[in-house]
C-alpha positions in Angstrom: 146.2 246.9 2.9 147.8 247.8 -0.6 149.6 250.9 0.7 151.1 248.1 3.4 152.2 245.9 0.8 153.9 248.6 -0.8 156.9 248.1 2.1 159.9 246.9 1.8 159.8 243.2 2.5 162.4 243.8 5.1 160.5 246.3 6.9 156.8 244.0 6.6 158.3 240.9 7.8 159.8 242.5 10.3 156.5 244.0 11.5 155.1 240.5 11.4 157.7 238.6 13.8 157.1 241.9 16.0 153.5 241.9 16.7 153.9 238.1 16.8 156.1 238.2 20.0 152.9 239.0 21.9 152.6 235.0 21.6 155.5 234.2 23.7 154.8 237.0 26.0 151.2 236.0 26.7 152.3 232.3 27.3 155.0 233.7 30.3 152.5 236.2 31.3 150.4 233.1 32.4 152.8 230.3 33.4 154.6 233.6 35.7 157.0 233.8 34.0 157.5 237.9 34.3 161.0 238.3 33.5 160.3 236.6 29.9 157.0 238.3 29.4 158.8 241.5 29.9 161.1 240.3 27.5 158.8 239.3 24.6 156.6 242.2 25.4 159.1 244.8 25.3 161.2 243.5 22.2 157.6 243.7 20.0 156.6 246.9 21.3 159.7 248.7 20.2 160.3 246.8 17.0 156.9 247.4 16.0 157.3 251.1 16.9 160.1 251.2 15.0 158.9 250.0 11.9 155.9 252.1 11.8 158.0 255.3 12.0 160.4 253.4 9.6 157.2 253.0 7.2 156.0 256.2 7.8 159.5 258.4 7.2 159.4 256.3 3.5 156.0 257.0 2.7 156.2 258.9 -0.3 158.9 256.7 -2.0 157.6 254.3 -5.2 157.7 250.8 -4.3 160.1 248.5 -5.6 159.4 246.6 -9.1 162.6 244.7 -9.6 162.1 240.8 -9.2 166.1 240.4 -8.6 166.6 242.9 -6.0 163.4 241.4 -4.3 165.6 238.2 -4.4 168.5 240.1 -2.3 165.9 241.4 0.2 165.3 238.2 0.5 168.8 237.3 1.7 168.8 240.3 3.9 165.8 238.8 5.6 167.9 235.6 6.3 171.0 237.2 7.2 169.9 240.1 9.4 166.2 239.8 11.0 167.8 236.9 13.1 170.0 239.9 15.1 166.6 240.9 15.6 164.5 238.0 17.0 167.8 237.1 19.0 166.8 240.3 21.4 163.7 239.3 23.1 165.4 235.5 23.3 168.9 236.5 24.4 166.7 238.5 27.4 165.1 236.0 28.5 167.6 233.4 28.5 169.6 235.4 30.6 173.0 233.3 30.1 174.1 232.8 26.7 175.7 234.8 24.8 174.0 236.8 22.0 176.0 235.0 19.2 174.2 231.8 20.5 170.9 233.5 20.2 171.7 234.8 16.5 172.4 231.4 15.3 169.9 230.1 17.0 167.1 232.4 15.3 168.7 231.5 12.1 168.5 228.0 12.8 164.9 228.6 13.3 164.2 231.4 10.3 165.6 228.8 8.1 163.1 225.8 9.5 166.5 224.2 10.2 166.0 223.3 13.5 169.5 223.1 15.2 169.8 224.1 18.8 172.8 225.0 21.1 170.2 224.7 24.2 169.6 221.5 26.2 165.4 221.3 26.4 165.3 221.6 30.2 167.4 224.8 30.2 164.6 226.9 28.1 160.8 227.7 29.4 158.0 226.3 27.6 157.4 229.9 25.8 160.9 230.2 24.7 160.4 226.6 22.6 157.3 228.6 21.5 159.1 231.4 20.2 161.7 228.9 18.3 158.9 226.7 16.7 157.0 230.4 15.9 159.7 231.8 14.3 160.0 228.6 12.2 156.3 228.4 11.8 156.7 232.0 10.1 160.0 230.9 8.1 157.9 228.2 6.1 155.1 230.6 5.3 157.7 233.0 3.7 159.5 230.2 1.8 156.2 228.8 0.9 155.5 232.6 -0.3 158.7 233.9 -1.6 158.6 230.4 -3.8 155.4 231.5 -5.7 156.5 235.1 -5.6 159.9 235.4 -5.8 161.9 232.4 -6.7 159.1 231.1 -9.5 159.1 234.1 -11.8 163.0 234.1 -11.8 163.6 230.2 -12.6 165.4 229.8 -9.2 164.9 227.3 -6.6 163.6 224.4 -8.7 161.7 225.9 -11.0 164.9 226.2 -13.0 164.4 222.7 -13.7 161.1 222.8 -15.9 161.1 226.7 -16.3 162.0 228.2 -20.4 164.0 230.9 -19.2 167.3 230.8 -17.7 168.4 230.9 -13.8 167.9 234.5 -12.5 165.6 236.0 -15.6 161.7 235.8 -16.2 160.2 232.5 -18.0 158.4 233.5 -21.2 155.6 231.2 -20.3 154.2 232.8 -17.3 150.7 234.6 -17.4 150.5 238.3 -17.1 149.4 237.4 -13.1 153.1 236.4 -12.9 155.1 239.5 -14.3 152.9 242.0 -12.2 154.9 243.7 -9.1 156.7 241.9 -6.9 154.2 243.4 -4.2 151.4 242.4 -6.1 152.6 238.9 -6.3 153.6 239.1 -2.4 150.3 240.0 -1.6 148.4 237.2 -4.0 150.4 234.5 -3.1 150.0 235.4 0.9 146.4 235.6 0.7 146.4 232.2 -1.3 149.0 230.0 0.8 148.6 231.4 4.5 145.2 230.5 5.0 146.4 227.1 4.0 149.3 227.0 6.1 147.0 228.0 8.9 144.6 225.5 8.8 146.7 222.6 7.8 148.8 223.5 11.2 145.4 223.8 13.0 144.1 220.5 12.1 147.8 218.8 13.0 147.5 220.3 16.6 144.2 219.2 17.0 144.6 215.4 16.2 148.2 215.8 18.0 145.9 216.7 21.2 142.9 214.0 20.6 145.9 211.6 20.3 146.8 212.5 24.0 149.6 215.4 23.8 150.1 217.9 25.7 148.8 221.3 24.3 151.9 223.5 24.5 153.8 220.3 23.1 151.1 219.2 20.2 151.2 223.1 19.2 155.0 222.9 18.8 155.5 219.7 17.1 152.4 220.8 14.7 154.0 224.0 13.6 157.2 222.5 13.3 155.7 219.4 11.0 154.2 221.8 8.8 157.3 223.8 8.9 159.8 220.8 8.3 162.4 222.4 11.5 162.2 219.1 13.7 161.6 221.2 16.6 160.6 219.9 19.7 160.4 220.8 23.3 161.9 217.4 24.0 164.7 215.1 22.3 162.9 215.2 19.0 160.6 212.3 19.5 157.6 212.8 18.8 155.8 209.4 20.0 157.8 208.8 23.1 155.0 210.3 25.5 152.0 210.2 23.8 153.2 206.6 21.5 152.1 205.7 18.2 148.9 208.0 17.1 150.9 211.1 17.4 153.5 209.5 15.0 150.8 208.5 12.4 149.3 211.9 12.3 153.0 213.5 11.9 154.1 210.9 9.0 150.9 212.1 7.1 151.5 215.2 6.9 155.0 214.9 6.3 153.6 213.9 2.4 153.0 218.0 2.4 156.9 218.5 1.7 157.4 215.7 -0.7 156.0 217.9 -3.4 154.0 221.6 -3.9 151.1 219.9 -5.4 149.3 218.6 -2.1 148.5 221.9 -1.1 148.8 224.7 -4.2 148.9 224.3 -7.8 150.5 228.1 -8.3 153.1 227.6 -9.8 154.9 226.7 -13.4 156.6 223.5 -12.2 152.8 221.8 -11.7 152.0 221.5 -15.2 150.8 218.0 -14.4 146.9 216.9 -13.7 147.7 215.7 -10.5 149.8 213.7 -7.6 149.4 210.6 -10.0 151.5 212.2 -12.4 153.9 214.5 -10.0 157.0 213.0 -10.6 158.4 214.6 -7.0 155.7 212.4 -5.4 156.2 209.7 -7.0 159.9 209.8 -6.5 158.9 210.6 -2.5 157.2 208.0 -2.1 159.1 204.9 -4.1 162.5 205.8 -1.2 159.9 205.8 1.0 159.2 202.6 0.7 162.3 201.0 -0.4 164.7 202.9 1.8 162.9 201.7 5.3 162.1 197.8 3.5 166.0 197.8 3.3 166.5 199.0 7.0 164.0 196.3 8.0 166.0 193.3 5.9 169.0 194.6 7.5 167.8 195.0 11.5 165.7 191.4 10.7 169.0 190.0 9.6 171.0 190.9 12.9 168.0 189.5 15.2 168.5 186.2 13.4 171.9 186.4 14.2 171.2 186.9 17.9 167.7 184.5 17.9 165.4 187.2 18.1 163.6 186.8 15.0 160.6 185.3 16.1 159.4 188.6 17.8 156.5 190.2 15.2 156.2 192.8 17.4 159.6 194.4 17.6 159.3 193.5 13.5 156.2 195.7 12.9 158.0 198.6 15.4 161.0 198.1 13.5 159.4 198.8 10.2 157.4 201.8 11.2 160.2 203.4 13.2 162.4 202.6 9.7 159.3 204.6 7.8 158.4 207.5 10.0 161.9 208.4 10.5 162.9 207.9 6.5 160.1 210.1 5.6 161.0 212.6 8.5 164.9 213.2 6.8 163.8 212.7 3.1 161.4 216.1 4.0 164.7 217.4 5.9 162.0 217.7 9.2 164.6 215.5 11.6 162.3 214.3 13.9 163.0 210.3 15.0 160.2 207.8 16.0 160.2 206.1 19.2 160.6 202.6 17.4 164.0 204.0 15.8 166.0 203.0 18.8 163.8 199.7 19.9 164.8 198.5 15.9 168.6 198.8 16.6 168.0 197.2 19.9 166.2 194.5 18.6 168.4 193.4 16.1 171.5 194.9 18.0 172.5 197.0 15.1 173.3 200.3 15.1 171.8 202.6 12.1 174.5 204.4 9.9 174.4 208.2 10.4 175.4 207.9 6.4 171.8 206.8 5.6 170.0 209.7 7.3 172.6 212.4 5.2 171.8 210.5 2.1 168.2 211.0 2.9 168.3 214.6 3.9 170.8 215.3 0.9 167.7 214.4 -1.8 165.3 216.5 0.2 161.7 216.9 -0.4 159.8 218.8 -3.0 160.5 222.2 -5.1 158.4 225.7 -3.3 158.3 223.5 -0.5 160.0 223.9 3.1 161.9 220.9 2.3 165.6 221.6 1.8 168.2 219.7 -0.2 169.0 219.3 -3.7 164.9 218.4 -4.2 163.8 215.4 -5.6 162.9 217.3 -8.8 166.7 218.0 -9.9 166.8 214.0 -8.5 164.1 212.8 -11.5 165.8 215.5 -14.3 169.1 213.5 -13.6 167.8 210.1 -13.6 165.9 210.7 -16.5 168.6 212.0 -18.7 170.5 208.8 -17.1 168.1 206.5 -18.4 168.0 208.3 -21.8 171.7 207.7 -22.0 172.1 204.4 -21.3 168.8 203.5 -24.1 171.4 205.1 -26.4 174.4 202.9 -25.2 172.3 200.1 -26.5 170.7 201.4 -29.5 172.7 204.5 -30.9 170.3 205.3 -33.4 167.0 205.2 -30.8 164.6 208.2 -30.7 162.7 209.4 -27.6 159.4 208.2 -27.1 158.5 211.0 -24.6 156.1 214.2 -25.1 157.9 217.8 -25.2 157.7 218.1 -21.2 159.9 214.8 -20.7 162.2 216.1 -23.7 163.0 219.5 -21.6 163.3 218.2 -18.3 165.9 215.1 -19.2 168.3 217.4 -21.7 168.3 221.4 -20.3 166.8 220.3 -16.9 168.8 217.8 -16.4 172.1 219.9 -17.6 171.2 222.7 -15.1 170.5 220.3 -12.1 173.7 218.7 -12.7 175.1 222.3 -12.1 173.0 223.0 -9.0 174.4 219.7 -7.9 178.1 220.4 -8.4 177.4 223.5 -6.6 176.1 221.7 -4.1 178.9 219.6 -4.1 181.2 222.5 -4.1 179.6 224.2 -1.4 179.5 220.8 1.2 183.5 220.5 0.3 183.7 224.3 1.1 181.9 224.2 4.5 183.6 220.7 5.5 187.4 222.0 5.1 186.0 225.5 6.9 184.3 223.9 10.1 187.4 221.9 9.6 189.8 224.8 10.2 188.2 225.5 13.1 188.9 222.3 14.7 186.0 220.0 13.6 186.9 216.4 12.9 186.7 214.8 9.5 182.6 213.3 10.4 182.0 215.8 12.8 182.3 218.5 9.8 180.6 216.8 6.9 177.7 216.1 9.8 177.7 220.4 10.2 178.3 221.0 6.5 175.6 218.4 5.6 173.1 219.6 8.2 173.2 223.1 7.4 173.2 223.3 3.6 170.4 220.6 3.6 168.4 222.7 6.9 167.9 219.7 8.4 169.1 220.7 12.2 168.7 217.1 14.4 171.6 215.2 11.9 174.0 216.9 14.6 172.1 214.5 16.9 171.2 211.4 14.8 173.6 210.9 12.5 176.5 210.2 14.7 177.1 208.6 17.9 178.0 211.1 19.8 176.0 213.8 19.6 177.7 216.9 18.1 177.8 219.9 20.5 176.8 223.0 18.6 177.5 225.4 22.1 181.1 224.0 22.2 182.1 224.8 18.3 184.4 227.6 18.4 182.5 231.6 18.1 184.0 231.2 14.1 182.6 227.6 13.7 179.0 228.7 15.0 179.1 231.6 12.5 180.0 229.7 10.1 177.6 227.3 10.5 174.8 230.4 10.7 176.1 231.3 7.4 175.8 227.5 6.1 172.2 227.5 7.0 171.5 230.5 5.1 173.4 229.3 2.1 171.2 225.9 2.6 168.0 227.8 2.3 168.7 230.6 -0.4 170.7 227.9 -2.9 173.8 229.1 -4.2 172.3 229.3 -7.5 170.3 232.1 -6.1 173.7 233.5 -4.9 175.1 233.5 -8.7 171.8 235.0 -9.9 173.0 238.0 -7.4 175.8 238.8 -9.1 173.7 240.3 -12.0 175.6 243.6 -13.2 172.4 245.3 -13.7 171.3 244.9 -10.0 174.5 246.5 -8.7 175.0 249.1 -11.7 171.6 250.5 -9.6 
């Protein structure tokens, strides 16, 4: 095991997503499905042939100990082991280009959970492979966020981390400066187990609660993931109804913040979820975000004289929850009562709401994407700093050294992140533009992709937005988008280090 760990991180994930196409084959294999088997089957064997004589040709070479070139494997993960998982997928589609199958890997790598397929069009193994390769995508963010991104200040940690974006924090423990294998390998023996069991539990309530098995598999992985993806439209209660829903929305609470399942990390210096303020901040839109919804739809069934239903009340209130917490993690996926609220009160839901949502995102290390609400607190607490000083000039800070850090340097470098942010959504929108996108049809792609949450092509307008019919440059760009969602410009910038490329 530590000679295997000593692999490039390109080469050992891509031995993992290899052997894990037996998966998808076996599923075929036994719904006779031999064409897709062969597929599956074939596309493993060679990869993982491949990168055992790969692995074997480099055998002698030291391994790598350079956090920041880690970093850009990272990216090359993202950007090229997509072409890969795209084989076995473009095979057994049979008629789709293989541009649509890149993008759509990528869509899945990056727990986005986009799709340019109708659901009837693909077999019940190939929504497998897509929720699989999402399934795996959150384990490595979940990873590379203990082992990559924390010991360089990148990805949130920035936020309450001592040293700058891009260089090692002088307050991590001698467990965090080892090698980057070393700290591959701890934080994958720490977190997958975890991850494992947490997706195991999901798809066994999903299944007492009366869902299929293929289907309860699929929306557990992709819960746990935050990808939204589904065999079906993306609602999870409309077979089974509401105990599926209620198992969902709990565990949603996992991407609201990296302290329900780890404590690894710098950014949990706090005792607990009490004190988190990412939970905190998680749960209080929670909360207020659907009880406005509610006032809203309530009002319009007064209008019409349909207020006296407390029935389509209580649905309209939980659909307004479940599907609120679903885009604040960036997971997508839309309760059955979302639809009976805006019939009841014959209001339509603005597509702006749900792109607010998904824009805040969930919590740093998690699987959540967006700006995080982290960055969120650092800005409103500088905020509410300032305006204490508009009123008393000469006012001092009552807060401990924590607080003092995260409202004036952590708060100065999420309001960079956020113009970056803001730079890279006006960016996309004018490119998806240029390739023949309307005005909402291109902040909906641009929105989508930088904040990985896939099903806003679907919910947040009226029409649904075709991804198939987007031009061959649009869908590429978009692919790109995705990654750029996921890996945070900031990361990009970090890049750019002269040192990395002088080598």
């Amino acid at each position: 095991m530590a000679r295997l760990w000593q692999l490039p991180l390109v080469l050992l994930l891509a031995g993992v997503f290899c052997v894990s196409m037996v998966v998808p084959a076996a599923v075929a294999l036994a719904a006779e499905e031999y064409a897709t088997a062969r597929a599956f089957f074939y596309a493993g064997l060679l990869g993982t042939l491949f990168v055992v004589l790969v692995a074997v040709a480099r055998g002698g070479r030291p391994p790598e100990r350079d956090s920041v070139r880690q970093l850009l494997a990272l990216l090359v993960v993202f950007l090229a082991l997509p072409a890969g998982l795209a084989v076995p997928f473009h095979e057994a589609v049979r008629t789709t280009s293989f541009l649509n199958a890149y993008v759509e890997m990528v869509s899945c790598l990056t727990t986005t959970g986009a799709t340019l397929f109708e659901p009837e069009r693909l077999s019940p193994a190939l929504h497998l492979w897509r929720a699989q390769v999402a399934w795996l995508g959150g384990l490595l963010i979940w990873t590379a966020a203990a082992a990559i991104l924390a010991p360089l200040s990148l990805g949130g940690f920035e936020v309450t981390a001592s040293g700058e974006p891009g260089r090692a924090d002088a307050r991590q423990p001698a467990s965090a400066i080892a090698t980057p294998q070393m700290r591959l390998a701890r934080a994958a023996g720490r977190l997958a187990p975890v991850y494992a069991v947490l997706t195991l539990v999901l798809w066994l309530l999903l299944m007492a609660f009366g869902e299929a098995p293929m289907a309860a598999a699929i929306h557990a992985m992709s819960t746990i993931s935050t990808s939204g993806i589904s065999e079906g439209e993306g609602v999870v209660g409309a077979r089974a109804g509401l105990l599926p829903e209620i198992a969902v929305f709990a565990f949603l609470f996992l991407a609201l913040s990296r302290l329900t399942f780890s404590s690894d990390t710098l950014a949990t210096v706090r005792t607990g979820l009490r004190q988190d303020p990412e939970f905190r901040l998680g749960l209080v839109i929670v909360v207020a975000v659907p009880l406005v919804l509610f006032l809203r739809h309530w009002a319009g069934a007064y209008e019409v004289g349909q207020d006296d239903s407390l029935a389509e009340a209580a649905r309209a209130l939980w659909g307004a929850s479940f599907t609120v917490a679903s885009f604040l993690t960036t997971t997508g996926f839309v309760s059955a009562d979302w639809q009976a609220a805006q019939l009841w009160s014959g209001l339509g839901t603005p597509g702006l709401v749900l792109m607010g949502l998904a824009i805040l995102g969930g919590g740093v290390a998690t699987t959540a994407g967006g700006v995080k609400l982290l960055r969120i607190y650092a800005l409103y607490l500088h905020g509410l700093r300032e305006m204490e000083k508009l009123v008393h000039p000469s006012s001092v800070g009552r807060a401990g050294g924590f607080s003092r850090r995260l409202r004036r340097q952590g708060a100065f470098i999420a309001f960079v992140f956020f113009m970056l942010f803001a730079l890279s959504l006006m960016v996309a929108s004018l490119v998806f533009a240029a390739f023949g996108s309307g005005f909402e049809e291109a902040m909906v792609l641009a929105v989508a992709g930088l904040t990985t949450t896939g099903p806003l092509v679907v919910w947040a307008t009226e029409a649904p937005v075709a991804l198939a019919d987007l031009a061959g440059g649009a869908r590429l760009a978009f692919a790109g988008t995705m990654v750029l969602g996921r890996f945070e410009l900031l990361a990009i910038v970090a890049l750019l280090s002269p040192a990395l490329w002088r080598r």
